[in-house]
C-alpha positions as CSV (number, residue, x, y, z in Angstrom):
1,X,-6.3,10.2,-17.0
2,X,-4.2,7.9,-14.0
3,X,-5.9,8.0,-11.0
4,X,-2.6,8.9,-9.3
5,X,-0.3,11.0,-10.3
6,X,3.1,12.5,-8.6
7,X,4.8,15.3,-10.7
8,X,8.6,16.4,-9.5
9,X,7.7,15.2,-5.8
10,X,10.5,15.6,-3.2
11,X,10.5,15.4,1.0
12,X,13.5,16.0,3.3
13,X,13.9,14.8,6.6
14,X,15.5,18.4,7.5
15,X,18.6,18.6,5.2
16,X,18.3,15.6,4.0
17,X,16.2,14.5,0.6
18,X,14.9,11.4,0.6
19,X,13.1,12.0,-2.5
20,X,14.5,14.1,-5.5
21,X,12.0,15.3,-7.7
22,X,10.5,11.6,-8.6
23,X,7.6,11.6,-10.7
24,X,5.1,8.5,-11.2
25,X,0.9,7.9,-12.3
26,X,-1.0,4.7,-11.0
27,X,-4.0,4.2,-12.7
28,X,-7.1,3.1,-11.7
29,X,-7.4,-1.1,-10.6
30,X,-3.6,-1.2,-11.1
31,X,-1.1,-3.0,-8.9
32,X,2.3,-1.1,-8.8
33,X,5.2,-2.3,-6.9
34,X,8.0,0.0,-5.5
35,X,11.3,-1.5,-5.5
36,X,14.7,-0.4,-4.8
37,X,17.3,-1.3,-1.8
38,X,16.9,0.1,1.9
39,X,16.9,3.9,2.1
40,X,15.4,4.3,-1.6
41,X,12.9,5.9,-0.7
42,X,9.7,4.0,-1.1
43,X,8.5,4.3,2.5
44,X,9.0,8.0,2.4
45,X,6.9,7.5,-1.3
46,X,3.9,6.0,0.4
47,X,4.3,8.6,3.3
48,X,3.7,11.2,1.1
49,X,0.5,10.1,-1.1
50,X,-0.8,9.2,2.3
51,X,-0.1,12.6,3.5
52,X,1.9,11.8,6.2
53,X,5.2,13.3,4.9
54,X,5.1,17.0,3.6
55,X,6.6,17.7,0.3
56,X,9.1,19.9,0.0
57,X,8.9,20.7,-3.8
58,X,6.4,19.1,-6.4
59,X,2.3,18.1,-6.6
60,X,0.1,14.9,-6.0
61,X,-3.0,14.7,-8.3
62,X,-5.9,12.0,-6.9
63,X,-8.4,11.3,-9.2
64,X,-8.0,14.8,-11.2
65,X,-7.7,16.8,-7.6
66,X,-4.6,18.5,-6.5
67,X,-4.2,16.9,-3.0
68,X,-0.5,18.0,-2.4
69,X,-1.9,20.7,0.9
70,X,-4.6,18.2,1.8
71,X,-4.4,16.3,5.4
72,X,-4.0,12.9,5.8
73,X,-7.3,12.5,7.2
74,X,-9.2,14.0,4.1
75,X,-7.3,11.4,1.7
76,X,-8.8,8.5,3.9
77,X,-12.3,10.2,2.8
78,X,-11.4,10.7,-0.7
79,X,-10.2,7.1,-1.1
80,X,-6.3,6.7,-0.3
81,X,-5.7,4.3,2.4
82,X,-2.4,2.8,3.6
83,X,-1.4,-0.5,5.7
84,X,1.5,0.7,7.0
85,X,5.0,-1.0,8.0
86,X,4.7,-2.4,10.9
87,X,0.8,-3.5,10.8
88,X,-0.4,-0.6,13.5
89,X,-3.1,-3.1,14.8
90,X,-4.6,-1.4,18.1
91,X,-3.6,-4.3,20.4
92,X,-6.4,-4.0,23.3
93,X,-9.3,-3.9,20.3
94,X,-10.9,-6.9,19.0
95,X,-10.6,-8.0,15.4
96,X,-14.1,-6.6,14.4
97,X,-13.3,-2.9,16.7
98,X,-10.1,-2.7,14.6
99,X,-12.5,-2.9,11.3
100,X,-14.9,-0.1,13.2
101,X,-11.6,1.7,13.4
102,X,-11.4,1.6,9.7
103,X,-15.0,2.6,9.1
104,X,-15.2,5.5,11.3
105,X,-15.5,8.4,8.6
106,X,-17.7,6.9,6.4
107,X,-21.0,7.8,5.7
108,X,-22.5,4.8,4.2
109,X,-23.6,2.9,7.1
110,X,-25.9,0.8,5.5
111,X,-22.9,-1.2,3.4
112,X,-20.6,-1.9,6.7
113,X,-22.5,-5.3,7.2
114,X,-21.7,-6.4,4.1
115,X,-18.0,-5.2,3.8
116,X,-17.6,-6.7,7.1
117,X,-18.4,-9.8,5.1
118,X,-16.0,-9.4,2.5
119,X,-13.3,-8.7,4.3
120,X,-13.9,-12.2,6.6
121,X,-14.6,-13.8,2.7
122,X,-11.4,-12.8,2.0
123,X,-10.0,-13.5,5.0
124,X,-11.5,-16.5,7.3
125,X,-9.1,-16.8,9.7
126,X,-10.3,-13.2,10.8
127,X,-14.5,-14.4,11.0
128,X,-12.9,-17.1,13.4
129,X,-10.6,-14.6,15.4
130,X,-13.7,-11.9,14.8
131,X,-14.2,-11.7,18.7
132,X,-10.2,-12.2,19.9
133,X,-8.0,-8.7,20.9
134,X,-5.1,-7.8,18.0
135,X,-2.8,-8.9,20.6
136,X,-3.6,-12.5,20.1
137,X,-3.4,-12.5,16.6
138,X,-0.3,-14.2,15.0
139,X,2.0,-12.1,12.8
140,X,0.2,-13.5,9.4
141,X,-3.1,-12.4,10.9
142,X,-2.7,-9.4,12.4
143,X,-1.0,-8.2,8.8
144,X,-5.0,-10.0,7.5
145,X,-6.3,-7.7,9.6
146,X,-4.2,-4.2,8.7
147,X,-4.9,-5.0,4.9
148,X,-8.8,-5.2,5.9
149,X,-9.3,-2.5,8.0
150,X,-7.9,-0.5,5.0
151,X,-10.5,-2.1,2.8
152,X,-13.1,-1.0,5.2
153,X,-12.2,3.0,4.3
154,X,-14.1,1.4,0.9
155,X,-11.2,2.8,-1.1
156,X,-10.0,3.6,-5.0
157,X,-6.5,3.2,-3.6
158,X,-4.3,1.1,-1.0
159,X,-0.7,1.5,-0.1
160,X,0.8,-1.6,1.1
161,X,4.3,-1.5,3.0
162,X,6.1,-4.7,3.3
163,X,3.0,-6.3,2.5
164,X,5.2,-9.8,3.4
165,X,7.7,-9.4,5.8
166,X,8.1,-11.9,8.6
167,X,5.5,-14.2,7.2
168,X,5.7,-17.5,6.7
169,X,5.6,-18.6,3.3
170,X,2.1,-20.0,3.0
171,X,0.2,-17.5,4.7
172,X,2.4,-14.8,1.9
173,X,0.7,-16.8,-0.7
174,X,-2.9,-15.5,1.1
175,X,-1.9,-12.0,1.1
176,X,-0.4,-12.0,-2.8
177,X,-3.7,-13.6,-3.8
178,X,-6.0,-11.0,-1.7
179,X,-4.4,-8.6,-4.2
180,X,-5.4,-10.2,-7.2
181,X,-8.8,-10.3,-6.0
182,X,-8.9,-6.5,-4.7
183,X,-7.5,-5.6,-8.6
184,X,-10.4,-7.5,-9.7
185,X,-12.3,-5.1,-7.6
186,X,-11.0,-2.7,-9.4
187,X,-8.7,-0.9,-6.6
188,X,-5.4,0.4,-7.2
189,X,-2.2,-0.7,-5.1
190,X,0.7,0.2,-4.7
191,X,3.1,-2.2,-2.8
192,X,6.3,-2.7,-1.5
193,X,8.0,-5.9,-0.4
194,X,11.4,-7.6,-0.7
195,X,10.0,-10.4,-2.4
196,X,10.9,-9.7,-6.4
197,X,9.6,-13.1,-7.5
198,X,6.2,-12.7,-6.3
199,X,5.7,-9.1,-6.9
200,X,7.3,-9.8,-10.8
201,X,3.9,-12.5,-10.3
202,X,0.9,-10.0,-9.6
203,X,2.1,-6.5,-10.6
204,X,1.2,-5.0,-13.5
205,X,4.4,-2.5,-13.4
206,X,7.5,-1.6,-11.4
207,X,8.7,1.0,-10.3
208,X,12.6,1.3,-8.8
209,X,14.0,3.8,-7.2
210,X,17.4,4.8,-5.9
211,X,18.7,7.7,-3.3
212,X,15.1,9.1,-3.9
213,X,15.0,9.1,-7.9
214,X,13.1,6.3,-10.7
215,X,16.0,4.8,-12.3
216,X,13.2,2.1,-13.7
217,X,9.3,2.2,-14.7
218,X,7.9,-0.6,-16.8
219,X,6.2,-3.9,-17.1
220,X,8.0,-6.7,-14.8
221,X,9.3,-8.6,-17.5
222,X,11.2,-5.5,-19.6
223,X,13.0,-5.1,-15.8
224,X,13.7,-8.9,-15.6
225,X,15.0,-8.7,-18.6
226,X,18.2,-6.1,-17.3
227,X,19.6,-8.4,-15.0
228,X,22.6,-5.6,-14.2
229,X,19.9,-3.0,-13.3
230,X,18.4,-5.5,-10.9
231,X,22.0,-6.7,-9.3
232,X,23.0,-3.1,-8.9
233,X,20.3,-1.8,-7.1
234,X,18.4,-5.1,-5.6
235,X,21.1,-7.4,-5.4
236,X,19.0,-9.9,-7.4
């Protein structure tokens, strides 16, 4: 059984669908990107396992439990976590309050000192910056920071947007590898980015979409392999 599953999900934005009926699983410890060009519909696709976006037709199954009605507070607890667009650090909060931030529902107190841990293991610039407000944080590090306040919910699932975007090229390479290492874990993630290369590198399947519908669902190489599929819709 996936750990994920979205059955004939769509959302509109009023009138408009942004997503038409897509359906999709994720199973457990996988890494799935969503592709497609701007205005696919991936953002709107996280949005919605989060629970941040309604649907307007369809069902989302976590872990064999129908979620589709439940808040987006109550899928933090059960183990769906997102670092959203934009990196939504709290700005006048130090490094280690914006990891309290991501620990604040759990009840297993007793394993926060050693998550802290992991999360500065995985990330050292953090356990140097531990004491410093997310306003002082560069762009690479305050993105460190969204991806391990996430990990401090303890979660089965993270959802990634733009999981590269503005970064420079060697601090990327630290964020691609921290997903290898949270698969290892045995986490599931879904993520989008623009860069196809590395994603073709550490996913274990794609996912495209276009104007809200999966036009492609397979291993990264069977896509590489339809270069016109990946020119019409990615430009690549």
């Amino acid at each position: 059984m996936a750990l994920l599953e979205l059955a004939d999900v769509s959302v509109h934005y009023g009138r408009i669908g942004a997503l038409s009926g897509i359906s999709l699983t994720v199973d457990a410890g996988e890494i799935v990107s969503l592709i497609g060009a701007n205005g696919a519909g991936k953002t709107t696709t996280m949005r919605a396992i989060s629970g941040i976006r309604p649907l307007s037709a369809g069902r989302i199954s976590f872990d064999g439990e129908d979620i589709t009605r439940l808040r987006a507070d109550l899928r933090v607890v059960r183990g769906i976590c997102q670092a959203p667009e934009g990196r939504g650090v709290f700005p006048g909060m130090t490094v280690m309050e914006n990891l309290d931030m991501g620990a604040y529902a759990r009840k297993d107190r007793k394993r926060l000192t050693s998550d802290y841990e992991r999360v500065f293991e995985l990330f050292p610039r953090l356990a140097e910056r531990r004491g410093n407000g997310g306003h002082q944080l560069s762009g690479g590090e305050q993105q460190m920071l969204t991806i391990g306040r996430a990990l401090m919910t303890n979660p089965d699932m993270i959802l990634i947007d733009e999981a590269t975007e503005g970064l420079a090229p060697l601090v990327a390479q630290d964020i691609w590898r921290t997903l290898g290492v949270i698969r290892g874990e045995g986490i599931a993630t879904i993520v989008v980015d623009k860069d196809f290369r590395s994603l073709s590198k550490i996913a274990d399947r794609m996912v495209m979409l276009s104007k809200g519908t999966v036009v492609f669902d397979g291993a990264p190489a069977t896509l590489a392999a339809q270069p016109e599929l990946l020119e019409r819709h990615l430009g690549v």
